[in-house]
Kinemage of the C-alpha trace (Angstrom):
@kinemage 1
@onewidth
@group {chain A} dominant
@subgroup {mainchain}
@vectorlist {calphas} color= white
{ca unk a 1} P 96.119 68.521 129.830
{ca unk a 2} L 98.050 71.670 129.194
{ca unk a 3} L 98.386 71.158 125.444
{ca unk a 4} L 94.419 71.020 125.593
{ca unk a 5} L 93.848 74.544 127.337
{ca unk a 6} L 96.736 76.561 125.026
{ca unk a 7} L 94.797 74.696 121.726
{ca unk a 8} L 91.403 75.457 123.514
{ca unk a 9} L 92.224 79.232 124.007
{ca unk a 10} L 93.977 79.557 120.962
{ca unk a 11} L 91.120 78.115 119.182
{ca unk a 12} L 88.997 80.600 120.816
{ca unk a 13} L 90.994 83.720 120.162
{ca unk a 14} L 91.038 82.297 116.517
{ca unk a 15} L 87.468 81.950 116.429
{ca unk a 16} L 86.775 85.760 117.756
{ca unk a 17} L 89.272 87.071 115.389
{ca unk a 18} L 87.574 85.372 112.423
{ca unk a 19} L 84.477 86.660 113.668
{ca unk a 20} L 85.774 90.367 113.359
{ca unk a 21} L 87.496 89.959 109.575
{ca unk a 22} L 84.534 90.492 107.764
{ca unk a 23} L 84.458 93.753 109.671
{ca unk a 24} L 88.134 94.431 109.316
{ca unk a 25} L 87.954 93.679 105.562
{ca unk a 26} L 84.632 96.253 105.214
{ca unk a 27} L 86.882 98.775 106.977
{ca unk a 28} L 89.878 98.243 105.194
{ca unk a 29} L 87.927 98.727 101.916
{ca unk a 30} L 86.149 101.708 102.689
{ca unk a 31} L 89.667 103.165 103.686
{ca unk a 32} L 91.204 101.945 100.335
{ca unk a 33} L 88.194 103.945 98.756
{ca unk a 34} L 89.115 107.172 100.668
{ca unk a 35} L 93.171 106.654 99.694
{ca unk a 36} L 92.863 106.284 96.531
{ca unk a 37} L 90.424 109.125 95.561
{ca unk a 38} L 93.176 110.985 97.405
{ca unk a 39} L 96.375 109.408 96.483
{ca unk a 40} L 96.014 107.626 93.797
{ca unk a 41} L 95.731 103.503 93.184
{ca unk a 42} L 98.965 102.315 93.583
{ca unk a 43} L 100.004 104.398 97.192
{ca unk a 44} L 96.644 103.026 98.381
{ca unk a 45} L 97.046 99.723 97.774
{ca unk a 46} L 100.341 100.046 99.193
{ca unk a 47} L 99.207 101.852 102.137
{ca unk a 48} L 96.496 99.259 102.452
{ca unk a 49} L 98.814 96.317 102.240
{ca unk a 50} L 100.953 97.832 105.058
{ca unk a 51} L 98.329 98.358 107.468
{ca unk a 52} L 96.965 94.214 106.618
{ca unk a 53} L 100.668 93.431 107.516
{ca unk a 54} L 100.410 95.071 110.741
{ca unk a 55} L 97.256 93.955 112.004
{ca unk a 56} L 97.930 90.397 111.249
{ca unk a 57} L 102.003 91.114 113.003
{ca unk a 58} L 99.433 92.672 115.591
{ca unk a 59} L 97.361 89.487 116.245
{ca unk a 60} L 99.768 87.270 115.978
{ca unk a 61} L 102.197 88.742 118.790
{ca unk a 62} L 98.835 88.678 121.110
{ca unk a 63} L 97.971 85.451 120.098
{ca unk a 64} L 101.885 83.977 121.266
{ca unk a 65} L 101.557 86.225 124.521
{ca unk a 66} L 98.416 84.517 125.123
{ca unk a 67} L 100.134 81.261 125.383
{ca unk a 68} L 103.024 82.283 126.696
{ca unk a 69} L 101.157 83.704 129.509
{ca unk a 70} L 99.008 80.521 129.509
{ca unk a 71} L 101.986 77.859 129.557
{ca unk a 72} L 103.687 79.951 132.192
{ca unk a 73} L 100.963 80.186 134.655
{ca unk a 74} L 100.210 76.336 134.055
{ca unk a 75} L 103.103 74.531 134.026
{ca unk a 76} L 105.310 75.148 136.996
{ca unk a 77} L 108.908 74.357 136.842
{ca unk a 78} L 109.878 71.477 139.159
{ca unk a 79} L 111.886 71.677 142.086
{ca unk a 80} L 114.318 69.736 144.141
{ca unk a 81} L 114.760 69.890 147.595
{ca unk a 82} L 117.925 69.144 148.892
C-alpha cells in the first residue's frame, strides 16, 4: 500500500514537472539568445548547460524529499513493549 502512494505521488510530481519543460526549455532558449549576443557561443552554452544541471539536481533533491517525507510519515517503525 505504501509503495502505491510514493509511485502515485512521484508519478504526479513527474507529471507536473513535465508539464512545465516546455516552458523551462522556451526560457532557457530565450536566455541562451541573450548570452550569447553578449558573451559569445561557447560561454553561453556553457552557462546554459550549468543552469540545466542545476534545475534537474534541483528537482531531483525535491522529488527524494518528497518521498522521504512520504515514507516517513507512512510507515511507522514498530515497537515492542516490554
Amino acid at each position: 500500500m505504501i509503495v502505491v502512494r510514493v509511485v502515485l505521488l512521484l508519478a504526479l510530481y513527474g507529471i507536473a514537472f513535465l508539464a512545465l519543460l516546455p516552458l523551462v526549455v522556451r526560457l532557457l532558449v530565450n536566455l541562451e539568445r541573450v548570452l550569447a549576443a553578449s558573451l559569445g557561443a561557447l560561454p553561453a552554452a556553457i552557462a546554459i548547460l550549468a543552469l540545466l544541471g542545476a534545475l534537474v539536481a534541483a528537482a531531483l533533491y525535491v522529488w527524494s524529499q518528497i518521498a522521504r517525507a512520504t515514507v516517513r510519515r507512512t510507515c511507522k517503525e514498530p515497537t515492542t513493549t516490554t
